[in-house]
N, C-alpha and C positions, 0 to 999 in steps of 0.2 A: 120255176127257174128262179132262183137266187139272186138281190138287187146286187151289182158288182161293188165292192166297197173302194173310195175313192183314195186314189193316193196322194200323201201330201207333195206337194213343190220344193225340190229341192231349194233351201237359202239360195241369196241370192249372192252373186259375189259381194258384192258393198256389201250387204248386212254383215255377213262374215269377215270381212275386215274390220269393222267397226266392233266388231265382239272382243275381237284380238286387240284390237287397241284399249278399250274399255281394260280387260285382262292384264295387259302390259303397265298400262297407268297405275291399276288396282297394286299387282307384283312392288311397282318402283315405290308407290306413295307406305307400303309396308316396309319394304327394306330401310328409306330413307327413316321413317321411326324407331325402326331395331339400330341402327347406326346411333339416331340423335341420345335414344335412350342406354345402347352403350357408354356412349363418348361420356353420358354423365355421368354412369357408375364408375369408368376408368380414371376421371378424373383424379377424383383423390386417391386414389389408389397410386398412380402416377406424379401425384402432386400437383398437375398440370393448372387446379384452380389455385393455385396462393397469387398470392398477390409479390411481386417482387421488390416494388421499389411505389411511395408513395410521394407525389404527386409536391409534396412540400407547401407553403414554408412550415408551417407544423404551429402547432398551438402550445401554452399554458409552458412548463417548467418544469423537467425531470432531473433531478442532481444523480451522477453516475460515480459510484468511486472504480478508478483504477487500482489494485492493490498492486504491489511489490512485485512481477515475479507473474502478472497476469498475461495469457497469453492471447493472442486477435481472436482466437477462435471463443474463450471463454468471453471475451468483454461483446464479440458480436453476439453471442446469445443472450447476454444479459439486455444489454440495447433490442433485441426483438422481445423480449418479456416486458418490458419497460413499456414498449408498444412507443419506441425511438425512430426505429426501423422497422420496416414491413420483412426481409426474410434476412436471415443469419447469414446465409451463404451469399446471398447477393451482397449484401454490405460488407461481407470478408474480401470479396472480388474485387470489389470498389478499393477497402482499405488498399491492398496487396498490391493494385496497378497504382496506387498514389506514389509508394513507395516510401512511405515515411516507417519510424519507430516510433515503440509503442511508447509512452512514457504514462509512471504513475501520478496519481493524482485526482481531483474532485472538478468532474467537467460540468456542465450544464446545458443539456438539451433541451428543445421542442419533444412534444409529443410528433409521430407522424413526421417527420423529413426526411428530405431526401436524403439518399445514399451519401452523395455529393457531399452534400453541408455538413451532416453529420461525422464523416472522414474530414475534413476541414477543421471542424471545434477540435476531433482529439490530435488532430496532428497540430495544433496551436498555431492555425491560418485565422485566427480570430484575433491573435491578440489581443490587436487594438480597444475588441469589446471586453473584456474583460481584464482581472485584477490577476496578476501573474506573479509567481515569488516562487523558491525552492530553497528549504529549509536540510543542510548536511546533521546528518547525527555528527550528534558531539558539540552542537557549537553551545555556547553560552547565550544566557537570556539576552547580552546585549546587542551579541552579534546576527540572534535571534530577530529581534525589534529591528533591529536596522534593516536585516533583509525584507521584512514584511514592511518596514513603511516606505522601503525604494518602488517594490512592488506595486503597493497599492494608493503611496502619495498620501496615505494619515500621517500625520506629523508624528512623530517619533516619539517625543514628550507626552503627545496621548494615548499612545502604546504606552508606553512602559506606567503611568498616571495607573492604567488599568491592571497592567499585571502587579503593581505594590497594593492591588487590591484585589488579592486572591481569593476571598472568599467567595465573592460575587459566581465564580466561577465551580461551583462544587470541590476543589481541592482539600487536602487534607489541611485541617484550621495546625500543625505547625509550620505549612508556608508563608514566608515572607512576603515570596513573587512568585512567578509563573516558573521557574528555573526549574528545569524537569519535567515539565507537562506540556511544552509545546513540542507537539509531534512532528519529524521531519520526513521530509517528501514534498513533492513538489503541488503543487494549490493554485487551481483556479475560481477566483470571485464573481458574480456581477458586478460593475460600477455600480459603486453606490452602497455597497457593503459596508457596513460599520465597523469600526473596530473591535468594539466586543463581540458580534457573530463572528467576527474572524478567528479572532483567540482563543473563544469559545467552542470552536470545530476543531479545534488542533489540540484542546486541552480535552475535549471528550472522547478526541482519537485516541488518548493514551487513555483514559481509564475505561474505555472499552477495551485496550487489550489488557489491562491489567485484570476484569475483571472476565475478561475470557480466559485465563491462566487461574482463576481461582483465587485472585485474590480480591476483595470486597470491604474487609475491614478496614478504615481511614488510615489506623496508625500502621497497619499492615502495609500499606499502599505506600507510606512517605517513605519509609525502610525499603521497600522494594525498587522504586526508584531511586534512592542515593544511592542502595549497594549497582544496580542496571548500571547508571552515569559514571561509577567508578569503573563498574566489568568495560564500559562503553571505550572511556580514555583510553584503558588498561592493556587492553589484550587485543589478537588478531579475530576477527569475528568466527573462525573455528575454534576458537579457545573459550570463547565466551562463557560456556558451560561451566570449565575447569578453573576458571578464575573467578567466579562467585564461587564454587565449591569452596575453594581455599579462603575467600575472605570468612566465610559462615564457619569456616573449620576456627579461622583466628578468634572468631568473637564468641566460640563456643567458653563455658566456665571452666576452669581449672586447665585453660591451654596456659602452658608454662614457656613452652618454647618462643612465645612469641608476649605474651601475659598481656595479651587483651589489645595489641595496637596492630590496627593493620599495617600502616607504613606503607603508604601511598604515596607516591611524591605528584602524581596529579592532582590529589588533594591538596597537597599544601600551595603548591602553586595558583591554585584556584584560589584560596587565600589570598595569595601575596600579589593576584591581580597579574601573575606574568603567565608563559608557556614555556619556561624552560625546561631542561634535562635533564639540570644537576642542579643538585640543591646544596648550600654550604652548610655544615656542621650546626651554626648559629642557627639557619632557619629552619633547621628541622628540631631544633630542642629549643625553639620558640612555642610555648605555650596558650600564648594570646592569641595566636590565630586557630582560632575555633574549628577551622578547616585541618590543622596539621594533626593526622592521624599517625605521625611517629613519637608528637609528647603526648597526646590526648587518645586518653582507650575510647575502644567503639568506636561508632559511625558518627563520621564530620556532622554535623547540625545540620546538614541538608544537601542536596543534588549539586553536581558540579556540572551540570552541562545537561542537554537532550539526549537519554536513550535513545536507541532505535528499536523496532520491535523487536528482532534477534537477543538483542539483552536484554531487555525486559524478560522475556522468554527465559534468558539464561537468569535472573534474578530471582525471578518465579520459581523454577525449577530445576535447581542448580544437579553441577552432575556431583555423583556424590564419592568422594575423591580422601585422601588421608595428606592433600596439600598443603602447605602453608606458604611456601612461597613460588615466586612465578618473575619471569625476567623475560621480555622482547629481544632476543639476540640479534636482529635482523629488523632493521627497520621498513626495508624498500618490502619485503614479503610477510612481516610481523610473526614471524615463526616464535614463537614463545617456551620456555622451559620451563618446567615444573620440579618442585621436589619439595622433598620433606624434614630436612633438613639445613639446617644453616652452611654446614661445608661444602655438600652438595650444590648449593647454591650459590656460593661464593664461587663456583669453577662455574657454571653459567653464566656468573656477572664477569669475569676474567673473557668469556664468549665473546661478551656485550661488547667490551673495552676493546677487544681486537677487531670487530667490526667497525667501530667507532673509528679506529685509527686506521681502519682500509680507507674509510671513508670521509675525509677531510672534511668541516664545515656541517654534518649531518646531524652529531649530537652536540647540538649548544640550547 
């Protein structure tokens, strides 16, 4: 007869509980890794690791320029490339509830700050730290100097000291002075800015755009700026194009309609040190003033005031046009006329005259 073979014991409850728990802990301690090690692949996938906003005051010294025409969302990405601001969008959110506008110009950040402060410097809550000025196209070197040393508190005399010594500054060696190369727009310094790094950033603003338009050659560069300053006076900035054309068409050889003289009355006023409108007989067939482009063929001896970049532009690359002359009919909107002939343009200056006379007190 056969030994009976023994049967095992049913577990006991406990043990069997304890299995199940063992099991359940096992289950959760897995999911909670599948979770942690998602969360980190989703992250960037989601963005969720950037960093939004840094911590501030921020280090060292990053110069930003504002261009012309820049809008919040390009200057916040420049500021996060800068590594100014930690993310573009946070600092646009920031800007946008400060509620300021944007204005061009040369700011000066930390590395690394806050949202905060950084919206601060450009909406010019700083003032106080810094050297503040805004330069209009078109003014003249004197009116120039003035504004930069109200600004920044150098004495006047040592502006200008500086710009009758234009060399220093890489300009084209027929300048006298700065007249022409100080670039307009609005400029923020650290205290403590010297005069020649100031004048120095406003005169290599212009021949960086000069030399972004192609032109590089000195004596190229002096000509492109006087005829710029003249389009600058002259015309309404949509015209700007058409009114270098027309000057280039006058100084071209064998123009007989006009035989060589632009006839600028901007020029000769710039000359005669005034602004007016009307020029009498006398001082337009005054000769000695080197500026008067009605007795004296070709381009005045030099720039009558600060381009702005649009003229330079239009200087640069003028449109190319069968103009010779051109008349402002409309001062409040600068609507400008064109044509190619003298009679033709005599009934646009008849324009001029009955504007003039709607408008009491406008053309003096």
């Amino acid at each position: 007869m056969a030994a009976a073979t023994p049967v095992p014991k049913a577990a006991s409850k406990k043990v069997r509980r304890r299995r199940r728990l063992l099991a359940l802990l096992l289950t959760l301690t897995v999911f909670v890794a599948a979770v942690t090690v998602g969360a980190q692949f989703l992250k960037p996938l989601l963005g969720m690791d950037k960093v939004t906003d840094y911590p501030g005051p921020g280090t060292g010294s990053v110069t930003v320029t504002v261009a012309p025409g820049s809008g919040p969302k390009a200057v916040a990405n420049q500021l996060q490339a800068e590594h100014v601001v930690a993310n573009a969008d946070s600092f646009l959110s920031a800007f946008s509830a400060a509620g300021g506008e944007l204005s061009p110009g040369d700011f000066t950040f930390k590395t690394e700050m806050k949202n905060s402060d950084a919206v601060n410097i450009l909406l010019n809550k700083d003032a106080s730290k810094v050297m503040y000025f805004a330069l209009s196209a078109g003014l003249r070197i004197g009116e120039s100097l003035d504004a930069i040393a109200q600004g920044s508190g150098i004495p006047v005399s040592e502006l200008t000291a500086l710009s009758n010594s234009p060399a220093q500054f890489g300009v084209p060696s027929p300048a006298k002075n700065l007249e022409g190369f100080l670039a307009p727009g609005e400029y923020r310094f650290p205290l403590g800015t010297s005069g020649k790094d100031i004048l120095q950033k406003l005169v290599s603003s212009t021949l960086d755009e000069l030399k972004a338009q192609g032109v590089t050659d000195p004596v190229k560069q002096y000509q492109t700026i006087t005829v710029a300053s003249i389009v600058q006076a002259e015309g309404g900035q949509a015209d700007y194009g058409n009114v270098a054309g027309a000057i280039y068409n006058r100084l071209k050889p064998g123009n007989t309609e006009t035989a060589g003289l632009i006839q600028s009355d901007a020029t000769v006023t710039y000359g005669l040190g005034t602004k007016t409108l009307h020029l009498t007989d006398a001082e337009k067939a005054d000769k000695s003033n080197p500026y008067n482009t009605y007795a004296n063929v070709g381009l005045p001896v030099g720039p009558i005031g600060s381009p702005g970049k649009t003229a330079i532009d239009a200087a640069a690359k003028p449109t190319q046009n069968n103009y010779l002359y051109w008349v402002t009919i409309n001062l409040d909107t600068k609507e400008t006329k064109f044509s190619s002939t003298l009679a033709e343009h005599l009934k646009y200056v008849d324009q001029y005259n009955a504007w003039c006379a709607a408008n009491p007190g406008r053309c003096v």
